[in-house]
N, C-alpha and C positions, 0 to 999 in steps of 0.2 A: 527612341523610348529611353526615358531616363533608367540606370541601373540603380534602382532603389535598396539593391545590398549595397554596394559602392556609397549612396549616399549617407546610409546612416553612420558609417565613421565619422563623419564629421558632423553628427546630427545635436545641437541645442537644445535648450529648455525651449528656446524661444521660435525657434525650427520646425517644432512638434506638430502646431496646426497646418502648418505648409503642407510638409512630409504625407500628415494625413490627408490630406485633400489630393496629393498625387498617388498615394496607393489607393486610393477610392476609386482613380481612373485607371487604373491597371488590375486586371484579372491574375496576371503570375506574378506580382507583387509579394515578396514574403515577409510583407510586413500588411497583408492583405486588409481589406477593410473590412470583413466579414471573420465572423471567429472561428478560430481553430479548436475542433474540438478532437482530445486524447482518445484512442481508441478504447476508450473504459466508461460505461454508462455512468452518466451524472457529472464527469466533471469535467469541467473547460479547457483546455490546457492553456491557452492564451486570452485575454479577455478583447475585446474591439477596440478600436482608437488610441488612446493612449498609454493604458499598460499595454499592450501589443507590441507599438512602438516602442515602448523605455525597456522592454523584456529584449526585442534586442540589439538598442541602442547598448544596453550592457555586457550584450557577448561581444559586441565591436569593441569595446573597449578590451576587452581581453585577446581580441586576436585579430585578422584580416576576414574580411566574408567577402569571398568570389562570388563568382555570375552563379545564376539562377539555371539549373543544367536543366537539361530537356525531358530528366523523369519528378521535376516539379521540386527535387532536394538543393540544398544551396552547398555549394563547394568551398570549403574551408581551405583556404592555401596555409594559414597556420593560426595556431594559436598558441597565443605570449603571454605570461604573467605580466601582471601591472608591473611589477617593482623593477625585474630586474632584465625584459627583452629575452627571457625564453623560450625556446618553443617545448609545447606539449611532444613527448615522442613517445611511441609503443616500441618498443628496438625490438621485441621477437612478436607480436600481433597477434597475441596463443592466448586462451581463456585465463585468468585466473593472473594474467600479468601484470606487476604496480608499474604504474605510468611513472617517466620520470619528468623532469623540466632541462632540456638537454640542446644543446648548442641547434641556431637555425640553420634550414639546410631545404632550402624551396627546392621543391621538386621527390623531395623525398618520401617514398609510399608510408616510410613510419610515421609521418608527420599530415599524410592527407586523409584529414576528418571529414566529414558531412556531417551537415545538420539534417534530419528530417524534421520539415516544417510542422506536418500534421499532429507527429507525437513528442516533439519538442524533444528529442535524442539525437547524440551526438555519436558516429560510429566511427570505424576505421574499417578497410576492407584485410581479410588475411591473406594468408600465400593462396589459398583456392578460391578466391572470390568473394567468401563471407562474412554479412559484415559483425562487426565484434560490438557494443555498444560501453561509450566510456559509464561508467557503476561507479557511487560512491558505497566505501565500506559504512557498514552497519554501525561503526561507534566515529565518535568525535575526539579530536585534538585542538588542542591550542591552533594549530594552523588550520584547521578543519577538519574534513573527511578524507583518508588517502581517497585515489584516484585508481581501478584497475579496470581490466577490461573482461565482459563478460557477453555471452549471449545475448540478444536483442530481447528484450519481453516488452508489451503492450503494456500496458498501467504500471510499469514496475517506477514506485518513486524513487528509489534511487538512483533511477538512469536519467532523472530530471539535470539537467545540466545549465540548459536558460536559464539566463540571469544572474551565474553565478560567477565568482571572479580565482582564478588559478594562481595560486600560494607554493612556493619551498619551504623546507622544513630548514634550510641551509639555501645562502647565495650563491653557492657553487654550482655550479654546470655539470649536470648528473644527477643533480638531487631527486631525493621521491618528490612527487607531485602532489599537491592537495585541492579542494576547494570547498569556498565557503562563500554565503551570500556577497554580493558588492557593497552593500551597507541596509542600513535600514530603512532605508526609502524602497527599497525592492523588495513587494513582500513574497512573503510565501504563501506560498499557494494552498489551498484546503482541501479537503479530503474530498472522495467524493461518496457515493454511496453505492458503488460495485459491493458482491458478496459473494464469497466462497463461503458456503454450508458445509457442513459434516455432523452425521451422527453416528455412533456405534451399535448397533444388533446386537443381541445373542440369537445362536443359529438354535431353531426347532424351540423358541420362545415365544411370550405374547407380543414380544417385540416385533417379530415378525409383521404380525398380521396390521400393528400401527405402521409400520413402516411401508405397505402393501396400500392402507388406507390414503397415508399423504400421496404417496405417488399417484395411483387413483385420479387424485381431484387436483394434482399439481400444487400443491399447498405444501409448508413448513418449508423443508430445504429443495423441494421442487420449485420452489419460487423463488429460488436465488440464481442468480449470475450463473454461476458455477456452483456444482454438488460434487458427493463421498458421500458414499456408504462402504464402512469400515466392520469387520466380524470381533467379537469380543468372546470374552469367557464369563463365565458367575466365580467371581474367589469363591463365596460361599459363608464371608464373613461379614457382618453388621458389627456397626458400634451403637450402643446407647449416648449420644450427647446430651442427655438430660433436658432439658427443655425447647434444647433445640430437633428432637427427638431421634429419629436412628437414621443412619445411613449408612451404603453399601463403602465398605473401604474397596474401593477401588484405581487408588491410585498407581499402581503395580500396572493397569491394565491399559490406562486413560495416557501415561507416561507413553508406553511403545505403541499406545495410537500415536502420539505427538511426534513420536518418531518417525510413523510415516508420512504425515501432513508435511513435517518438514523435508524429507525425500524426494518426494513428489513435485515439490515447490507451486503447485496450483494456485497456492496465497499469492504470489508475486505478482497476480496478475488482478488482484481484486485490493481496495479498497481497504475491507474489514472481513476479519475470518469469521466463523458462528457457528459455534458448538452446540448441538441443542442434542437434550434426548427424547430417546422417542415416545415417551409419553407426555408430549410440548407441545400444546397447539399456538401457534404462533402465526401472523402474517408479517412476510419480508416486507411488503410496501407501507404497512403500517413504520417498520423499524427503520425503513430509508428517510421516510419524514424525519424521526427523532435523532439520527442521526447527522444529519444534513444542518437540524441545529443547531451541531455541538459548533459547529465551526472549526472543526479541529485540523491543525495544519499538518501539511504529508512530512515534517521533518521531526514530528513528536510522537513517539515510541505511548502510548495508551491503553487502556482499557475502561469498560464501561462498567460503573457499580450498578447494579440493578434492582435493589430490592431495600427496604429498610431490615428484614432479618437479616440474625445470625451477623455474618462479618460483611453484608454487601456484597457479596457479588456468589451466587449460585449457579450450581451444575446445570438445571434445565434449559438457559439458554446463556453460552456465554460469550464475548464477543469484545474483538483485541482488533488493534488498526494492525498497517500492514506492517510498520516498523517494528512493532510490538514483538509480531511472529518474527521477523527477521532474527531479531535478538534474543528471544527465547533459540531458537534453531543456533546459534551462535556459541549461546553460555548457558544454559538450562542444563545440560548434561554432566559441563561440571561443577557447578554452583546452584543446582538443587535437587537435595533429597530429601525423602520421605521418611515417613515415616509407618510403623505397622499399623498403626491404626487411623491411617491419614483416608477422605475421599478428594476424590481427584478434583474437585473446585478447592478444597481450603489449599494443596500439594499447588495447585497452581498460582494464587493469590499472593501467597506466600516468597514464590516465588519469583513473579513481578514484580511485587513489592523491595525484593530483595536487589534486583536487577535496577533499581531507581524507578520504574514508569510510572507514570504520570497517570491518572483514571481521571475519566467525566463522570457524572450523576444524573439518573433516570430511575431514580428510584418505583415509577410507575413503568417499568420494564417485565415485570415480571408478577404478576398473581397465582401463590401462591395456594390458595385455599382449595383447589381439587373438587368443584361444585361447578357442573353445567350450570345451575345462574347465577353464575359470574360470568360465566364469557359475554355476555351482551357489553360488558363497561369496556369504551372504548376508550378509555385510558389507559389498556395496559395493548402490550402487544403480545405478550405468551400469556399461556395460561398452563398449570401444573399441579395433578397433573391427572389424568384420562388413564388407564390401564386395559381399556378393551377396545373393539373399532367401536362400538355402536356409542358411548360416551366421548370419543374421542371426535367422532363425525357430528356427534350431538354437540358439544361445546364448537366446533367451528363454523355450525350451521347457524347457531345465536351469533357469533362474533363478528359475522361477514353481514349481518341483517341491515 
């Protein structure tokens, strides 16, 4: 049997249709003819045929790819920067460690990666057996993303490592490690439409009883990926915005929610976060369509404007890619404050906006008018907002017709 890791080192442009015609005859081929798909609903992680093959024709360039071991993962004996013949090393193989680019040394446990084929991750194992997964950090340099090592997650995109090419920040032997795409024939990959829900209660509210209704009928953030239900307080204070009319300041409150979202890390494993409250009838597979759209690739930091009022983007349903949460969880804490009379969408917008991210538009995301006959128009996917079950169950009964 031909060793189809072995071969694609030496793999051509003009090689390509070969190559694929013999992983089509081979089942543990990891360059398989059938696609691999990430352990995260909606999206691909490798596509069939030929992005397949070029995804990792270009980790070959960056390193050697051993035999195809017997639990279906491929065995990395090293991997080299393009420029200068280094090898990738973990020298203590402990959570939270910057990789460096450090003299070769085959055979060495710091230096033997695995790929797993299925979720396109690249690990090490530690001193107790478990594996570590190479992470890129959350912001960019001139040489790219450092490189550390972190806990394995399922959907997390930063632990996407295929297809990308390993950079020093310095030619010397030791240096930190980086990586950034191989060029721009290798694209990046888009997002997919996984969802991590959250909304916040108050305890012995009417909140309650909407919140009792979606779970109920498995509707709003019952119909995500992954759910939160998070307990809140009433400040007790409203501001008049004058035309835009009153709302609860509650960004005091919505803040030390975000602090547990990011704690918790449940985002890491979805796609897109989505903040709704509870008085939001919404359907998630409506907002997988709209999102799936955007086309938005997993290496851009986002958010989605929803609405033509006020400043685009409101509290009833809000919703940030995965990078987005990353970076807020990173620099939110000390690069954005509030104010006393701020509510927690304008406290956050503000502060995306502050942090550079990028937003998409859907301005038919969000109907705003508070009228069971509106939910029938299926152009939006929330509707807000409902304040009791029998309105709330009435506007989802028109929406889903």
């Amino acid at each position: 049997m031909i060793d189809h890791a072995e071969r694609v080192e030496l793999l051509s442009c003009d090689e390509v249709s070969e190559l694929e015609r013999l992983a089509e005859q081979s089942p543990c081929s990891p360059c398989g003819g059938s696609a691999r798909v990430r352990r995260r609903m909606g999206m691909m992680a490798v596509a069939t045929g030929m992005s397949a093959l070029m995804g990792t024709a270009w980790l070959a360039k960056s390193g050697h790819l051993g035999r195809l071991a017997a639990d279906g993962q491929i065995r990395l004996e090293q991997l080299k920067d393009s420029d200068h013949g280094r090898c990738l090393t973990a020298t203590t193989r402990k959570p939270g460690e910057n990789l460096v680019l450090g003299k070769c040394n085959p055979g060495s446990p710091d230096q033997a990666f695995t790929l797993n084929k299925e979720s396109n991750t690249i690990s090490i194992q530690d001193d107790k057996g478990q594996d570590m997964c190479l992470t890129q950090a959350g912001f960019e340099t001139k040489d790219g993303r450092p490189l550390l090592l972190d806990q394995c997650r399922p959907g997390y995109d930063l632990q996407w490592i295929v297809g990308m090419c390993f950079k020093g920040d310095t030619p010397n032997v030791g240096t930190q490690a980086f990586v950034k795409p191989c060029g721009p024939q290798q694209p990046v990959p888009e997002m997919g439409t996984s969802l991590f829900c959250w909304m916040v209660i108050i305890p012995d509210s009417f909140e309650v009883e909407l919140k009792n209704a979606a779970e109920a009928r498995a509707s709003g953030i019952y119909g995500c990926d992954e759910h939160k239900v998070y307990k809140g307080w009433d400040t007790g204070e409203k501001f008049d915005a004058g035309n835009d009319g009153q709302y609860a300041v509650n960004a005091v409150v919505f803040l030390k929610m975000w602090q547990e979202v990011f704690k918790e890390e449940r985002y890491m494993e979805h796609d897109w976060t989505v903040k709704v409250d509870p008085d939001t009838v919404w359907l998630p597979d409506r907002l997988r369509g709209r999102l799936a759209a955007f086309g938005a690739h997993i290496n851009k930091a986002v958010y989605v404007k929803n609405t033509e009022l006020s400043f685009g983007f409101l509290g009833p349903i809000e919703i940030i890619s995965q990078l987005a949460v990353v970076k807020l969880a990173e620099h939110s804490h000390n690069n954005c404050s509030y104010t006393d009379h701020q509510g927690e969408d304008g406290w956050l917008v503000q502060c995306m906006d502050r942090l550079g991210f990028g937003f998409q538009t859907d301005t038919k995301i969000l109907n705003s008018l508070s009228r069971v006959g509106e939910c029938w128009n299926q152009d939006f996917v929330a509707f807000h907002f409902y304040k009791d079950a029998d309105s709330w169950n009435a506007c989802l009964d028109s929406s889903v017709r």
